[in-house]
Residue frames as qw, qx, qy, qz and C-alpha x, y, z in Angstrom:
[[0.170, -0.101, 0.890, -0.412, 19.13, 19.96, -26.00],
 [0.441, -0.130, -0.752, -0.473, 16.31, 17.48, -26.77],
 [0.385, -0.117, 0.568, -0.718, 13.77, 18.35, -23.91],
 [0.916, -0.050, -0.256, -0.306, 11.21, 15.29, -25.27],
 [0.634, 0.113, -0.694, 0.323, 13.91, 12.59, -24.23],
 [0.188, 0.330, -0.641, 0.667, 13.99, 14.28, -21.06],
 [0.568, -0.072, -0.018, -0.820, 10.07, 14.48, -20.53],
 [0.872, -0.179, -0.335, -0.308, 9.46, 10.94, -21.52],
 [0.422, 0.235, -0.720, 0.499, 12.63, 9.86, -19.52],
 [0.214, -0.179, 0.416, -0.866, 10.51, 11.79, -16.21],
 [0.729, -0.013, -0.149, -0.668, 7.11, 10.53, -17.32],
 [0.572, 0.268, -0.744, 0.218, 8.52, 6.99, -16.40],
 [0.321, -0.034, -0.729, 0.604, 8.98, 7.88, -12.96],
 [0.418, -0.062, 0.179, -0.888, 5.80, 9.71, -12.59],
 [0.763, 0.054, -0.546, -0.342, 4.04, 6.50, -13.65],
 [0.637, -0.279, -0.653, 0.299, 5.75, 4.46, -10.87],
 [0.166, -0.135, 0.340, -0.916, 5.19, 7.14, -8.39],
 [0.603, -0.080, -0.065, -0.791, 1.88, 7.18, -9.22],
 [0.800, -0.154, -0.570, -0.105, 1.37, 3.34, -8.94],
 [0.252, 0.289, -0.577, 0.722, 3.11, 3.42, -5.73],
 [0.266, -0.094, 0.241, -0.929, 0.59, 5.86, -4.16],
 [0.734, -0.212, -0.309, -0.566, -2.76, 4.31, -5.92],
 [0.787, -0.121, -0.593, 0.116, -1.44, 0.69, -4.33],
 [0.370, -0.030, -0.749, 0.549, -0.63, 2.15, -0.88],
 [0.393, -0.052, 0.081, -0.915, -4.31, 4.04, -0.99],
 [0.794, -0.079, -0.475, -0.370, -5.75, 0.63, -1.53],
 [0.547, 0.110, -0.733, 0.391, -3.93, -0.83, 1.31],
 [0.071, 0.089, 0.493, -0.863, -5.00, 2.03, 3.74],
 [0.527, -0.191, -0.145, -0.815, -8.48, 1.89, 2.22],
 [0.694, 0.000, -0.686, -0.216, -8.97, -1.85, 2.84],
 [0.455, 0.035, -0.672, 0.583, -7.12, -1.63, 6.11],
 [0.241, 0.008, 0.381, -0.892, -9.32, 1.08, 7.70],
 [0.684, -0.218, -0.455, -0.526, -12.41, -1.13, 6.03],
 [0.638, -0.071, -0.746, 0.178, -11.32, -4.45, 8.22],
 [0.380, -0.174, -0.702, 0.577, -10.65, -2.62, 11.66],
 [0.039, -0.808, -0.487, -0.331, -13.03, 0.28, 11.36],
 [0.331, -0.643, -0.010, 0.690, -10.46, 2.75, 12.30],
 [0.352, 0.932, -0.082, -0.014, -9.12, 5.58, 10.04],
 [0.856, -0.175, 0.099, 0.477, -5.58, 4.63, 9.05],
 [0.000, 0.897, -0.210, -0.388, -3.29, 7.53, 8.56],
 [0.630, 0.706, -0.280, 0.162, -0.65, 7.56, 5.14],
 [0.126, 0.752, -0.574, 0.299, 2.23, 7.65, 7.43],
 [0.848, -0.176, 0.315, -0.388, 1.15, 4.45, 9.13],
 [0.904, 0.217, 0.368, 0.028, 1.72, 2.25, 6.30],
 [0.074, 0.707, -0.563, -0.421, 4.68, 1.13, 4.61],
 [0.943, 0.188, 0.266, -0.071, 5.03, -1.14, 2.10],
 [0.021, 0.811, -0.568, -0.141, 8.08, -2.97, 1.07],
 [0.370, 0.297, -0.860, -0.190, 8.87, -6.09, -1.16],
 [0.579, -0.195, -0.734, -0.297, 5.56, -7.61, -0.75],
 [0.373, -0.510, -0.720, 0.288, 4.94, -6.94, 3.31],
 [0.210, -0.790, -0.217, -0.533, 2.66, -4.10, 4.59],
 [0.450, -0.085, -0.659, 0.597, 4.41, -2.63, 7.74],
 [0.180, -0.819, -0.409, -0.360, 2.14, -1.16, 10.07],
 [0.563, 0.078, -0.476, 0.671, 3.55, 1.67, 12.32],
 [0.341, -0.484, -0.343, -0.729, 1.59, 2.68, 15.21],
 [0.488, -0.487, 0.591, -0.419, 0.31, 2.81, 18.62],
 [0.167, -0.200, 0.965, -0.012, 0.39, -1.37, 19.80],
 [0.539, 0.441, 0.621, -0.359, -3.72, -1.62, 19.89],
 [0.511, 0.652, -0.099, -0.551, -3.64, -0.57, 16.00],
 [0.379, 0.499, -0.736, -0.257, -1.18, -3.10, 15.16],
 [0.075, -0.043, 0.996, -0.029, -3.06, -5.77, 16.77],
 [0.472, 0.453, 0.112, -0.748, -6.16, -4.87, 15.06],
 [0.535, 0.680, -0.363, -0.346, -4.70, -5.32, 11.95],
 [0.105, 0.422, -0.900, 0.039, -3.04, -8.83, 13.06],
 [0.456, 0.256, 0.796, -0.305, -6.63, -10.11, 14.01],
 [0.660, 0.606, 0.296, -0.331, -7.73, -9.06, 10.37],
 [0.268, -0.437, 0.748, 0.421, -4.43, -9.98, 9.12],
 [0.350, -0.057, 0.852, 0.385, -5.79, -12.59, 6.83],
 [0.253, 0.846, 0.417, -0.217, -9.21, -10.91, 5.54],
 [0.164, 0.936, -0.144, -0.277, -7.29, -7.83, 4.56],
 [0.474, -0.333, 0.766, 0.279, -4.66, -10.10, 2.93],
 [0.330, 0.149, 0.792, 0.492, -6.72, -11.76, 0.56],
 [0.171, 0.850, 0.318, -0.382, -8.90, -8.55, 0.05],
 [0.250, -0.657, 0.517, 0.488, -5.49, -7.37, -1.17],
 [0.264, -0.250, 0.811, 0.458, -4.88, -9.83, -3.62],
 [0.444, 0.644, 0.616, 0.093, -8.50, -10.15, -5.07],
 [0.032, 0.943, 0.200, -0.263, -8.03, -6.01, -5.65],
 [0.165, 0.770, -0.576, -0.220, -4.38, -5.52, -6.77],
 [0.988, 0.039, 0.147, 0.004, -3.24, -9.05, -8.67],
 [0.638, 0.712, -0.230, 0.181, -0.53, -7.85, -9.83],
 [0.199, -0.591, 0.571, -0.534, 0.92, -6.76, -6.45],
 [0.742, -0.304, -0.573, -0.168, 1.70, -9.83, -4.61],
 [0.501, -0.642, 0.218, -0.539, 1.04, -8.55, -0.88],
 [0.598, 0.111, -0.767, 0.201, 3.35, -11.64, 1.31],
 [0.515, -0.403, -0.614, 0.443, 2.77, -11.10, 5.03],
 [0.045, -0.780, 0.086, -0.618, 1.77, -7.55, 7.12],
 [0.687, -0.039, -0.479, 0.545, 3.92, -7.14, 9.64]]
């Protein structure tokens, strides 16, 4: 059995893992910049381009009065990632 193939086959998905994570640590860093709260990981999902935010009501209308700030914060920081609407 040809463990390389299987290694680089893994190493793949550790790569997008890892992008994954870095780009949803930038999201929570930016986000806790804008409202000066701590956001928690489990808070924030992110899914085909919109940042859901799940949380008490006052956290998600924080983040809907700095909606557009932390938007194009987003997009100056991750260009690749194109960040459509937090929701």
């Amino acid at each position: 059995m040809d463990y390389n193939s299987i290694s680089g086959f893994l190493e793949k998905f550790k790569k997008i893992i890892f992008q994954k994570e870095e780009v949803k640590n930038i999201v929570i860093k930016i986000i806790s910049e804008e409202i000066s709260k701590q956001v928690d990981s489990s808070q924030i999902k992110i899914k085909d381009g919109h940042v859901h935010i799940q949380g008490s009501p006052i956290l998600r209308n924080e983040v809907l009065i700095h909606k557009e700030r932390i938007l194009i914060k987003l997009k100056k920081l991750i260009p690749n990632v194109n960040f459509l609407d937090i929701k």
